[in-house]
N, C-alpha and C positions, 0 to 999 in steps of 0.2 A: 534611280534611272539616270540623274545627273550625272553619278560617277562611269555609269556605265556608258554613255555617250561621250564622255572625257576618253576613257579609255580607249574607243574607238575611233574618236578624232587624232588621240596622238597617234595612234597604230595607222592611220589612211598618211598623214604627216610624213611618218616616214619611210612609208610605202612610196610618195613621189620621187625620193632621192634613192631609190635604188633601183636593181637593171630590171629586166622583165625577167626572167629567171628569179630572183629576189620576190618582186612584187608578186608573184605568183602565192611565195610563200606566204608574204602579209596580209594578201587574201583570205588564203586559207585560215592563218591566226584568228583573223577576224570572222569568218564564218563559223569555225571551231568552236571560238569562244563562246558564239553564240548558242552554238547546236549542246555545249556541254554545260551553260546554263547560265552564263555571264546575265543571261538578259531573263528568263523565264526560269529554270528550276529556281527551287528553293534555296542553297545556301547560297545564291549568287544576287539574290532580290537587292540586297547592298554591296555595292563592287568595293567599299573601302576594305584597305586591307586589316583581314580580322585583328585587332590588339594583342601585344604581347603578353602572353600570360604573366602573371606575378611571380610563379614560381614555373621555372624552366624544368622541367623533366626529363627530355632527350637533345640530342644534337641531330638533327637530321641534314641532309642534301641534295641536291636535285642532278641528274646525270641524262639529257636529251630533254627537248622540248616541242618535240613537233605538232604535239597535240595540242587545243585549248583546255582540256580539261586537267592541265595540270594547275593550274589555277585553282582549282573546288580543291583539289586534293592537297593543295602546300595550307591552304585555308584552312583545312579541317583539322591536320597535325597542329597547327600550330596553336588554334582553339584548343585540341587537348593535350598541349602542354609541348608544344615541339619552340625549338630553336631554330630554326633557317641558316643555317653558317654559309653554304656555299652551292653553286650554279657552276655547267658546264655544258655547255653546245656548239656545236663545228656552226652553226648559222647566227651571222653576227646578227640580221633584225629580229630572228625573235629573241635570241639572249637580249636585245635592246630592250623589248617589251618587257620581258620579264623582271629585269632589273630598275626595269621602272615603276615597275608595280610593287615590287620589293628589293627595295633597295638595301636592304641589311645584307643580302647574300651576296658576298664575296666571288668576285668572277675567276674560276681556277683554267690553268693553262692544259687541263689533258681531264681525263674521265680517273686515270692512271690517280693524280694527286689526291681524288676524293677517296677513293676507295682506301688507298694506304693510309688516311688519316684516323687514327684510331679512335679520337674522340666521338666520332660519329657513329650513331645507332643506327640508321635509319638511311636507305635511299629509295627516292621519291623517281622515276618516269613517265615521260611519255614519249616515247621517241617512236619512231616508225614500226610497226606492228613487228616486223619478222625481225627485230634487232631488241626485242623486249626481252622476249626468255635469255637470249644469250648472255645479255645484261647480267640480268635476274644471280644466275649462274654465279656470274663474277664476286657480283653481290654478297652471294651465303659463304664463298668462298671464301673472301675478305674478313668471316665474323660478323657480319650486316644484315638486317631484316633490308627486306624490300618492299615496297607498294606501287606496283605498276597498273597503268592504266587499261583499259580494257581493249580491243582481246591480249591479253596478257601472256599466251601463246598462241600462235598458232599451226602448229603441226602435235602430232603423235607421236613422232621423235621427237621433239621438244618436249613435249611432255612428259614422257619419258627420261629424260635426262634431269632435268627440274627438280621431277618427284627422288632421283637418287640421289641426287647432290643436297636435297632439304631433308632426307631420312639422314642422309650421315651428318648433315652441319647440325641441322638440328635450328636453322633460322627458320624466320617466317618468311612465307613467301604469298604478298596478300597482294588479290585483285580488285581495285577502287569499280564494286557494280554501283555507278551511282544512280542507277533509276530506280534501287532500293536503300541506299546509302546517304542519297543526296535530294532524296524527293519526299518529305515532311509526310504526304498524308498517304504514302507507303510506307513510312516508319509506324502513325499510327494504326495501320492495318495490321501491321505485326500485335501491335499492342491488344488488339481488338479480340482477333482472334486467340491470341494467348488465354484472353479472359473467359473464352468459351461461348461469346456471343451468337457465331452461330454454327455452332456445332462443329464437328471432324469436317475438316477440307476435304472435298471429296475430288476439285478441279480446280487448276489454274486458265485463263486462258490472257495469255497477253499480247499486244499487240507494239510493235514498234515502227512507225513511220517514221523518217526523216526525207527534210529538204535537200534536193541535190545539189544546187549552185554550182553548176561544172566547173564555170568559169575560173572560181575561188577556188579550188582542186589541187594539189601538187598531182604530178605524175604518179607516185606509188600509192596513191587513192584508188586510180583504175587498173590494180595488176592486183591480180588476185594472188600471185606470190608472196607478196609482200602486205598484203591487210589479212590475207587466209580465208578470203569469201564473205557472202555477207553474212550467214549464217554461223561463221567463228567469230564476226565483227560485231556488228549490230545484234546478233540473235544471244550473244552470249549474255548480256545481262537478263534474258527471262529466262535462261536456265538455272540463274540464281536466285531467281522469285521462285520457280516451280520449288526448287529444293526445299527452299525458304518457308515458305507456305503449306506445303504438302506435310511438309517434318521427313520427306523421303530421304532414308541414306544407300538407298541401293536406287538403280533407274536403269531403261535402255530405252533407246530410239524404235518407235513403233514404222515410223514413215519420214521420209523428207525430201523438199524438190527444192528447186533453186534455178533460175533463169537470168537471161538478158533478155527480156521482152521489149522493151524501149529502146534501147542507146546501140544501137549496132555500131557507130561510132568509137565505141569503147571494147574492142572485144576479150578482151581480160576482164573485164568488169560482172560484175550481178548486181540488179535491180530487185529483185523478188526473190522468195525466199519461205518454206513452210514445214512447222514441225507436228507429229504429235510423237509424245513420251509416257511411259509410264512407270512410277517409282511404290513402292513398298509402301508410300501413305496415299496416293491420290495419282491422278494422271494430267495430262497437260496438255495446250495446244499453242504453238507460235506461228505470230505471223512477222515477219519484219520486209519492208520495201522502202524504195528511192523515190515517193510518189507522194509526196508530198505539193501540192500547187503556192502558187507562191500566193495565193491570195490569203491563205492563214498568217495571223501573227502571230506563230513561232513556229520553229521549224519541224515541231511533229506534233499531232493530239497523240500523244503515248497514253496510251488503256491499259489496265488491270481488271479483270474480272478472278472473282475468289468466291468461290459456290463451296457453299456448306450445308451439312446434311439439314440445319435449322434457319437456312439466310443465306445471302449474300451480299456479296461488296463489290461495289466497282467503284473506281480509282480514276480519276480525271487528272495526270500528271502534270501537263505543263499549257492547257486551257479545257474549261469546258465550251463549247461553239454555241450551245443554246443559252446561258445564262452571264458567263463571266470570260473576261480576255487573259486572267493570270488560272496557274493551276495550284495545286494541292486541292484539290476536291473530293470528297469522299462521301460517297449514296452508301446508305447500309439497311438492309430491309431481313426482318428477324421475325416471328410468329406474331410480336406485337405489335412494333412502330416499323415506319419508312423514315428514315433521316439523313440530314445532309451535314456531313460536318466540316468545316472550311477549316484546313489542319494547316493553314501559314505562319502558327506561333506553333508549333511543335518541334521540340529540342531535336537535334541530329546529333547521337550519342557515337557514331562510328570513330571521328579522330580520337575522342578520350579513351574508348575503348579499346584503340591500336597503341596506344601509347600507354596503357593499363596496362596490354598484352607483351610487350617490346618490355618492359620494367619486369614484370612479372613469371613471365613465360606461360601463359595463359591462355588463351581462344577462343573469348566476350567477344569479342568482334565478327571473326567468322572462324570457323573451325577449319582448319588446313584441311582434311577432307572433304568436306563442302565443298571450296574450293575448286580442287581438284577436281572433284565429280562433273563440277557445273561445266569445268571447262573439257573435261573428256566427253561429256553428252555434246558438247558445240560442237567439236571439233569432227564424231562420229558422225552426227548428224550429216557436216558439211560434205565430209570425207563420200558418205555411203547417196546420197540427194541423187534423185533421178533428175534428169534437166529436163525441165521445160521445152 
């Protein structure tokens, strides 16, 4: 938590010396950070930067940074086996941040430089939601696996063009879900269920709050153009738990609403937001909203519930409110016992296994269809939502 108050001290630092347009954005960095795990998920418990592996495996890069959760994800490659060579953002404080945080990567003059540079395997985003796919694009074009941030596209025409530009390149083209990717005692659930504890998954139901801090906000947070709703935004990482969990490879949208109830203020904006789905292994239910009070310390309780035909599990992501103030918590209740298991030393196998994937051409990590599906179920969802 030291480093993580370090990190935030120097990001307010140099939020005073820049204009209010600026300081807008060092807000947001610092709220971001927050919301994407700097201070509460799991790979973020130690904000020092992960160690250089011993043996370097890929070259990777990073191309836009508006998001904090690029962070968890240049961490995670580089854990399994990545190199950091070079950085590139039109916004000089957060490239500031960034390169202070990691300072081995090379600051490049255009987006143009990285991509032409062949020795790179790998480019790493987070930039503004509706500027991800287009990226992406450029990306497989170049001969480059990608890993963009979430929502990773957001239209039906993007996704569409995506999926033909990755069937002919033949790159990967992967989305960092880290409320499965980056939250320890959702990795153990996987593990759990694998082992057959409690039986065929029969239902997902997950829940996603977050804190709004408007204040901390860039502009393109409140235009639904540009994030693609909150139901392509937020809602898309339980589309990849349902998958995940269920073992579903086929799915469609049963129902889904979506509203601005709160912020009239904001009229581009959505607040609330609800799905149900049903796939070929099990069925599903979402809930995701901006309703969060600020009296919690963190900025969401994110829930898991995983009903099986013999048990269930439910998942306390990033605090339990009755017992503990950090999360990775895991309740599992089976024919025989009730147990709690506090999963904050369980391994996060996702960067190794992207970078298994990228050397190998393989898909340990997540299957390009998965994928795919989780974000065309978001997307459908968002697209068809009766409003509120």
């Amino acid at each position: 938590m030291k480093n993580n108050q370090k990190v935030l001290n120097s990001l307010a630092e140099t939020q005073l010396n820049m204009n209010s347009h600026s300081a807008k954005r060092r807000n947001f960095l610092k709220s971001t950070a927050a919301a994407s795990g700097l201070m509460m998920l799991s790979s973020f418990n130690n904000k020092k930067q992960a160690e250089k592996p011993v043996v370097t495996r890929i070259r990777f890069s990073v191309i836009n940074i508006n998001h904090g959760h690029i962070y968890g994800m240049v961490n995670a490659v580089i854990k399994g086996g990545g190199e950091l060579v070079a950085v590139y953002a039109k916004e000089a404080d957060l490239l500031g941040a960034f390169t202070k945080q990691f300072p081995q990567a090379k600051v490049s003059g255009s987006a143009k430089e990285i991509l032409e540079d062949n020795s790179i395997q790998l480019i790493l985003s987070s930039g503004i939601p509706d500027e991800r796919a287009p990226l992406g694009v450029e990306v497989m074009k170049h001969g480059k696996d990608y890993l963009v941030d979430k929502p990773g596209i957001i239209t039906l025409e993007q996704l569409a063009e995506v999926r033909r530009v990755q069937k002919s390149t033949k790159r990967i083209y992967s989305i960092m879900f880290s409320e499965r990717f980056e939250n320890k005692a959702t990795v153990k659930a996987g593990e759990i269920i694998k082992s057959g504890a409690i039986g065929k998954v029969i239902q997902t139901i997950g829940l996603g709050p977050h804190k709004m801090n408007p204040k901390s906000r860039p502009d393109w947070f409140f235009d639904k153009k540009r994030f693609g709703g909150i139901i392509t935004d937020i809602g898309s990482h339980q589309f990849d738990q349902f998958l995940f969990f269920t073992g579903s490879t086929e799915a469609e949208i049963v129902a889904s609403q979506v509203g601005n109830v709160h912020h009239p203020q904001y009229p581009l904006f959505e607040d609330f937001g609800d799905v149900m789905m049903k796939g070929n292994g099990g069925s599903g239910y979402v809930r995701v909203d901006w309703f969060t009070p600020d009296g919690l310390k963190t900025w969401g309780d994110g829930r898991l519930t995983i009903l099986g035909t013999d048990g269930f599990i439910e998942i306390r992501k990033n605090i339990d409110i009755a017992r503990y103030d950090n999360g990775n918590h895991l309740y599992m209740v089976t024919q025989k016992e009730t147990t709690h298991i506090d999963c904050n030393d369980q391994a996060l196998p996702f960067g190794t296994q992207l970078v298994d994937d990228i050397i190998n051409r393989t898909e340990t990590a997540m299957p390009q269809a998965h994928c795919f599906l989780a974000t065309e179920l978001a997307l459908k969802a968002q697209k068809n939502a009766k409003v509120l």
